[in-house]
C-alpha positions in Angstrom: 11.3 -9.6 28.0 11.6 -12.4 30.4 10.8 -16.1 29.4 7.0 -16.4 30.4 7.1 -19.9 32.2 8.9 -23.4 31.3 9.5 -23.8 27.3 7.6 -27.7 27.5 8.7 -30.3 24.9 5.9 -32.2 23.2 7.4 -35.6 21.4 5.3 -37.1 18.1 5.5 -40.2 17.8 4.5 -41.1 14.0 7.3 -42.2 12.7 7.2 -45.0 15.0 4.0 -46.1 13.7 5.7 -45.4 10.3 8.4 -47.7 10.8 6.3 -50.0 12.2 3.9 -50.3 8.7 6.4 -50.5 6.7 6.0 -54.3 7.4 2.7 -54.5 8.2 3.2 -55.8 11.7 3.3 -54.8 15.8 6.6 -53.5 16.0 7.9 -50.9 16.9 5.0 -49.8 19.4 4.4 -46.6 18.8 2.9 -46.6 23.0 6.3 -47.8 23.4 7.7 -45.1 22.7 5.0 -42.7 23.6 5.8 -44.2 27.7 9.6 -43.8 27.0 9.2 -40.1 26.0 7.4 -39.5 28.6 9.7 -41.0 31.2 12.6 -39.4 29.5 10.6 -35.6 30.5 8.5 -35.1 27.6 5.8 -32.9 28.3 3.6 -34.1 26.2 2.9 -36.5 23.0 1.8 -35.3 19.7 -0.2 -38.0 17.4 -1.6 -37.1 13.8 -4.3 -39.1 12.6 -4.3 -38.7 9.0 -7.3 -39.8 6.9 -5.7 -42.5 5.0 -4.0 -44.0 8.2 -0.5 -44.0 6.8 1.1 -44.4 10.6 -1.0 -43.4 13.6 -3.7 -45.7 13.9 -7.0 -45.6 15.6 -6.2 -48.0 17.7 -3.3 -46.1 18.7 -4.9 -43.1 19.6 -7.1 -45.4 21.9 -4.3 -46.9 23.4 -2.6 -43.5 24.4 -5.5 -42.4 25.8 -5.4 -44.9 28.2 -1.7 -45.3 29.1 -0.2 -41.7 29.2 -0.1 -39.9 31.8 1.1 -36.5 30.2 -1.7 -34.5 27.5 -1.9 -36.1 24.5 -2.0 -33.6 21.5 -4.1 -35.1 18.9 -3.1 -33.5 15.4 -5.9 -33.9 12.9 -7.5 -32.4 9.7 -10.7 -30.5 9.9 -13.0 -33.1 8.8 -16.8 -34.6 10.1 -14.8 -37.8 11.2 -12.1 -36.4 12.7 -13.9 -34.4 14.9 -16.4 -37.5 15.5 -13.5 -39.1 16.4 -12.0 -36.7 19.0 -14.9 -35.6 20.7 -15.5 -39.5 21.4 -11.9 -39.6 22.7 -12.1 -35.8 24.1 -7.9 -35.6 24.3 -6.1 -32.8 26.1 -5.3 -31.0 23.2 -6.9 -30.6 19.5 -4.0 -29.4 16.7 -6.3 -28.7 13.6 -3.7 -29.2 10.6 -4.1 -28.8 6.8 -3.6 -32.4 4.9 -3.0 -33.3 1.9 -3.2 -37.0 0.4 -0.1 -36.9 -1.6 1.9 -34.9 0.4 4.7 -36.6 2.4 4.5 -34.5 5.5 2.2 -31.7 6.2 2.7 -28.8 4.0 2.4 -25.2 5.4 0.0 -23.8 7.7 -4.0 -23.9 7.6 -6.0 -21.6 6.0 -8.1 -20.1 8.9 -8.6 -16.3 7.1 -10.8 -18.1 4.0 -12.3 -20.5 5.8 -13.3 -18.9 9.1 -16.8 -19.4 9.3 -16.6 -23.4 8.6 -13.3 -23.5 11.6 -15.5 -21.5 13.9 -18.5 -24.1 13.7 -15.8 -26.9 13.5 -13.9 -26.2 16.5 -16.7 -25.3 18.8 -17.9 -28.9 20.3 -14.4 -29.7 20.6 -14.1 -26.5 23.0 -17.5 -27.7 24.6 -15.8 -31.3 24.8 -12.9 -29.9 26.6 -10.4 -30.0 24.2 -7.8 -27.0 24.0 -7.9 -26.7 20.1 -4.7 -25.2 18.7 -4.0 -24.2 15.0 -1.5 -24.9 13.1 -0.3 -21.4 11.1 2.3 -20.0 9.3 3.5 -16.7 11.2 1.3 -14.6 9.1 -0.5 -11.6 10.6 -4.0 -12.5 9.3 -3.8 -16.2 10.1 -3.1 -15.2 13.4 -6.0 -12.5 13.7 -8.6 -15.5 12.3 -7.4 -17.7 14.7 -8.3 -15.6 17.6 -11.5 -14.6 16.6 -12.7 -18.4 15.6 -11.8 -18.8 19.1 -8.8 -21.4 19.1 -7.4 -21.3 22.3 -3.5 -21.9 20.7 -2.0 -21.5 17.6 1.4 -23.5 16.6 3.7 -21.9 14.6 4.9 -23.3 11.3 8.5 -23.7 11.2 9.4 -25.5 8.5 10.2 -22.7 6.2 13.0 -21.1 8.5 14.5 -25.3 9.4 14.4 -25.7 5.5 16.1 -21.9 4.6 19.0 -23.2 7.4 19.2 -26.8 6.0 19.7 -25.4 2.6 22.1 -22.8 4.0 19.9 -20.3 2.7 21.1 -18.0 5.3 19.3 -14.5 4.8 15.7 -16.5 3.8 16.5 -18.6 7.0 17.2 -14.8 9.4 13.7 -13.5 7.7 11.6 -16.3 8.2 13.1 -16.4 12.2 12.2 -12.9 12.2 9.0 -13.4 10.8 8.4 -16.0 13.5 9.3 -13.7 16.1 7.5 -10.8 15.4 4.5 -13.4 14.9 4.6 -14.9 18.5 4.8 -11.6 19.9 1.8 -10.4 18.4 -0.2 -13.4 19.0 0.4 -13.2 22.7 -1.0 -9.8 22.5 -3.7 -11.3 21.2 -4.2 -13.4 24.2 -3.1 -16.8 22.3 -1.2 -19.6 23.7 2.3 -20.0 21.3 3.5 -23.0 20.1 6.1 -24.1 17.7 7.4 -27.1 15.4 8.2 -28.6 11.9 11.5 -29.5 11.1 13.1 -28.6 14.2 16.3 -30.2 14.6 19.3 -29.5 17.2 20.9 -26.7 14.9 17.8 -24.9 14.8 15.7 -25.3 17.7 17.3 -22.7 20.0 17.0 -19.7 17.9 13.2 -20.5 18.6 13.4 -21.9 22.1 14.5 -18.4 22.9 10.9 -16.3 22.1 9.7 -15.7 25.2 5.8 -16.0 24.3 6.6 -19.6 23.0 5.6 -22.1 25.5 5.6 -25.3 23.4 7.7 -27.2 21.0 6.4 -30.2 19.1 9.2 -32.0 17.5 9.1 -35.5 16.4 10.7 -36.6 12.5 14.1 -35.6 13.7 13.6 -37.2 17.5 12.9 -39.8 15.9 15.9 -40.3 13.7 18.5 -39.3 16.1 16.9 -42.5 18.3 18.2 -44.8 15.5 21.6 -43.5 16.2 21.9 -42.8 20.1 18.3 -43.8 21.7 15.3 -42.2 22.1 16.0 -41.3 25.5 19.4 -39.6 24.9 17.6 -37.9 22.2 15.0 -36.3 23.8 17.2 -35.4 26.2 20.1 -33.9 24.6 16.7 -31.7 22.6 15.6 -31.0 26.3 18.9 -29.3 27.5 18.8 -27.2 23.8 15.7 -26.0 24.7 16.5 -25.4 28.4 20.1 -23.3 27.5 17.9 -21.4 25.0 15.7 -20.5 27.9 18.4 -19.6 30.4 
């Protein structure tokens, strides 16, 4: 099957603001580095507003919506302020994420089969609003199905399992969980789903997944974000950027 269109690159910026609270002051600018993404060929900028504002701040998400230029993906848990929130801000894109207060990073994908009457009512103003919603899954069959029929326009792939099977150099857990993902993206394409990607992507494992055709987005951030310390954040996105592009080719 040939690649279905450009593989785009969406950048989250968090970890910026994380950085940046860790002394409870201005810098680093999480806009800042939103604009340098950007003009280093991000595609896009992914933001999570968690409830207990541990880096993205509202302020923040006010201030991106006024100075990018690309879609801002505005991750978020499916609460009444949330959605208050980003129908008032009514951003490109609506990730709808499962959160946890004492996790450190989100942990596995949503669970749309057991709650699909409450997501179905939750997501519909944002749809009205204009908002593309997207769900963040693991590539699970029934996940997938919910999804569709809740009427998110885009789901986003969980891929922390396979990046933690490789780290680990679990190697046969890491070539199941990659299958798992590709079968998965197939079948949600049949379904008439947009396909994303991300968690834990890193350059050693981001091309295996570039590659599916029916994926058309990759939001990677922690690991963009640490290689910037080292090299820059422009020579990080890009060297992520020609990863993804030989994966394409």
């Amino acid at each position: 099957m040939q690649p279905l269109g450009k593989l785009r690159l969406g950048v989250n910026i968090d970890h910026v603001a994380t950085v940046r609270n860790a002394r409870g002051g201005a810098y680093p600018d999480p806009l800042r580095a939103a604009k340098l993404a950007e003009e280093a060929g991000a595609d896009g900028i992914t933001a999570h507003l968690r409830e207990d504002r541990r880096h993205i701040s509202d302020a923040d998400i006010e201030g991106l919506m006024e100075v990018l230029s690309v879609p801002l993906n505005f991750e978020m848990a499916a609460t009444p302020e949330m959605q208050k929130i980003a129908l008032r801000h009514r951003p490109h894109a609506v990730c709808i994420v499962p959160e946890k207060r004492e996790e450190r990073t989100t942990e596995g994908g949503l669970e749309v089969a057991r709650e699909e009457n409450r997501l179905a009512h939750f997501i519909a103003p944002l749809r009205e609003a204009g908002c593309r919603v997207s769900i963040f899954i693991a590539a699970d069959m029934k996940q997938i199905e919910a999804a569709a029929r809740i009427g998110a326009q885009v789901i986003e792939l969980h891929t922390g399992a396979y990046c933690d099977a490789h780290a680990e150099d679990h190697f046969d857990a890491r070539d199941r969980e990659l299958e798992a993902l590709r079968e998965m993206s197939a079948y949600a394409h049949s379904l008439g789903l947009e396909v994303h990607a991300g968690h834990g992507l890193t350059y050693e494992t981001v091309k295996p997944v570039a590659a599916f055709p029916e994926v058309m987005e990759l939001n990677i951030g922690h690991f963009i974000i640490g290689e910037a310390i080292f090299r820059g954040l422009t020579p990080a996105i890009h060297e992520m950027r020609r990863l993804m592009d030989e994966a394409r080719a």
